[in-house]
N, C-alpha and C positions, 0 to 999 in steps of 0.2 A: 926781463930787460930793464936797464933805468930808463927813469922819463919823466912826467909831470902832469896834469893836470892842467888843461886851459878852457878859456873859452873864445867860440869861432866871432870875429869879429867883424868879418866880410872880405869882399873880394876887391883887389886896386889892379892895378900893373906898374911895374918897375922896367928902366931901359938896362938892358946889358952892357958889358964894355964895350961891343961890339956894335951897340945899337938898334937892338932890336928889343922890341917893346915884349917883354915879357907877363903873361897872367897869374900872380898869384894871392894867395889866402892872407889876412893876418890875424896869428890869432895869438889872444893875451897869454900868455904862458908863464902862471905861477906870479905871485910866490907862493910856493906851498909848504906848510910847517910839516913837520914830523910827529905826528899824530901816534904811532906806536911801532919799535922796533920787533918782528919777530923773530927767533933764536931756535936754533935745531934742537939743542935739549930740551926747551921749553915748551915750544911751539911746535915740532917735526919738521919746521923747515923754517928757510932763513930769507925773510923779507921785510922792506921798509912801508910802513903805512903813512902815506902824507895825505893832507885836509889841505881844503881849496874853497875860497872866500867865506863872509862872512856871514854866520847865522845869527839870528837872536835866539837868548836865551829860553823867551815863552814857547818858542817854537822845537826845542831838543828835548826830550827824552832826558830825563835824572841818569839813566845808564849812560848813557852819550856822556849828559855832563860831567858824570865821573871818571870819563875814560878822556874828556880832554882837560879835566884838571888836573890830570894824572900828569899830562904832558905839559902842563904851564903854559895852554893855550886857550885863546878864545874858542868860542865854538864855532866850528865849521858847516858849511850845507854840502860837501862832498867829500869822498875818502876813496883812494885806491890804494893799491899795495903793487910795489913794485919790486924787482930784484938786479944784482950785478950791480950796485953804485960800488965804484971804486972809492971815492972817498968814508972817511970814517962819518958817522952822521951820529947826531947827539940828539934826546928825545927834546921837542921842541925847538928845535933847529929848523935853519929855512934851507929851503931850496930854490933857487932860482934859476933863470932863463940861461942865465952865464952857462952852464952848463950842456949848452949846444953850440957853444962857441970850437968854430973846428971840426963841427959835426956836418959832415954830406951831404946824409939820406937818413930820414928817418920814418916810421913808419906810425900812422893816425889813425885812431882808432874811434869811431863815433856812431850815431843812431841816425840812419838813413832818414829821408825827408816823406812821411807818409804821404800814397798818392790815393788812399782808400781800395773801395773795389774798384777795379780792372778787369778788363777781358783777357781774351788771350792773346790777341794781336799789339795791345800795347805790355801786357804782361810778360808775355813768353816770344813776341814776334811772329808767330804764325802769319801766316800768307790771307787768310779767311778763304773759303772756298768757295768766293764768289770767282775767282780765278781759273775754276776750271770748270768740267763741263757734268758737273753733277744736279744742272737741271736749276739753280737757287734762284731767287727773284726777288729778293729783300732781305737777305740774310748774309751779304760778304764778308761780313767781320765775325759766324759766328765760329765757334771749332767742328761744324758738322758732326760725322757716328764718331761715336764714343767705345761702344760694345765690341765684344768680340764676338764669336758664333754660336750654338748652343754649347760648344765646350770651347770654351771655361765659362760661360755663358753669368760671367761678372763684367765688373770693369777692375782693373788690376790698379792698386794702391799708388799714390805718385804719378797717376794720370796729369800730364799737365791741362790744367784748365783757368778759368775764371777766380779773381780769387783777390783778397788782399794785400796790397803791392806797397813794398816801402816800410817804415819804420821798424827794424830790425837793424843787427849790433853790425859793422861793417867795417872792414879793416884798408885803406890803402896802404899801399907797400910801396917803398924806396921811394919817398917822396924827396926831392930835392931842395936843400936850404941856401936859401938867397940871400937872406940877412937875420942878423941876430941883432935888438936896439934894446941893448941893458936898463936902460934909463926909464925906461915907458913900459917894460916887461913882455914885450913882441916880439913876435917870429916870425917873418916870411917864408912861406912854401910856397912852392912852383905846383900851377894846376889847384885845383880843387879838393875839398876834403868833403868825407859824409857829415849830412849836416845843415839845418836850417842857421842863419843867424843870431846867434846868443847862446846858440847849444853849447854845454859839456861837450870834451874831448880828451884826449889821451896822446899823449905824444911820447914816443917812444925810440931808444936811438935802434 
């Protein structure tokens, strides 16, 4: 799908026409240059690579660097590949936020907000079994038996348990667009995205 590269800039609210105070995200959204066009004969498949803000030089890789001076660009500190631009795009071309002008719903793609270890009750929601009558006296939050009998006399794989919660890739879907501010390079989305403030994102139509 086409889309761009932003970063999450936090959360406001805006009033509707209707006047109701609505909650949403803004997040900077591009410019992003076109970093490398891939091609089906060449490549196996047919996608656009665009870069997102500004690296220094000490800090890329000589490979890097010859693949964005390949493109007639600075160097970048992020890269995705996207697919579906209707428009023609030229290597070193920009892309910008204009291009969600008219757009609905798009869907955000980012790395959840790590909350470390976790149990089960705030991991997975379990009830704890301090709730019912299995005797417990200091242990409501934990996950109780585990085990099954002597047959199969394991514990079987994907047991939900205890464990680390959060930071993992995480997609919202049909996010609603409130405003597009060309000028400033912002997006308003309705609701919340994955994502601590200042994180990479993905936007996608």
């Amino acid at each position: 799908m086409p889309g761009l590269l932003g970063k999450k800039i936090g959360m406001t609210s805006v009033f509707s026409a209707d006047g109701k105070n609505v909650p949403c995200t803004v997040i900077e959204a591009g410019p992003c240059v076109v970093t490398q066009i891939k091609s089906v004969e060449k490549d196996g498949y047919a996608a656009v690579q665009l870069g997102f803000q500004e690296a220094k030089e000490k800090n890329t890789t000589a490979p890097l660097m010859g693949h964005f001076k390949k493109a007639g660009t600075t160097p970048k500190r992020h890269l995705a590949e996207f697919t579906g631009f209707e428009q023609e795009l030229n290597l070193g071309g920009t892309v910008t936020v204009d291009m969600f002008e008219g757009t609905v719903y798009v869907d955000v793609i980012g790395t959840s907000k790590g909350k470390g270890f976790q149990g089960v009750v705030k991991r997975h929601g379990f009830g704890g079994v301090g709730q019912t009558t299995h005797g417990q006296h200091n242990r409501a939050r934990k996950p109780g038996s585990i085990g099954a009998c002597s047959y199969p006399a394991k514990v079987f794989k994907g047991l939900r348990m205890g464990g680390q919660m959060g930071n993992e890739r995480v997609t919202a879907q049909n996010l609603q667009v409130l405003k597009v501010i060309p000028e400033h390079n912002l997006l308003l989305i309705k609701g919340s995205v994955p994502g601590y403030k200042g994180s990479i994102v993905i936007i996608e139509k």
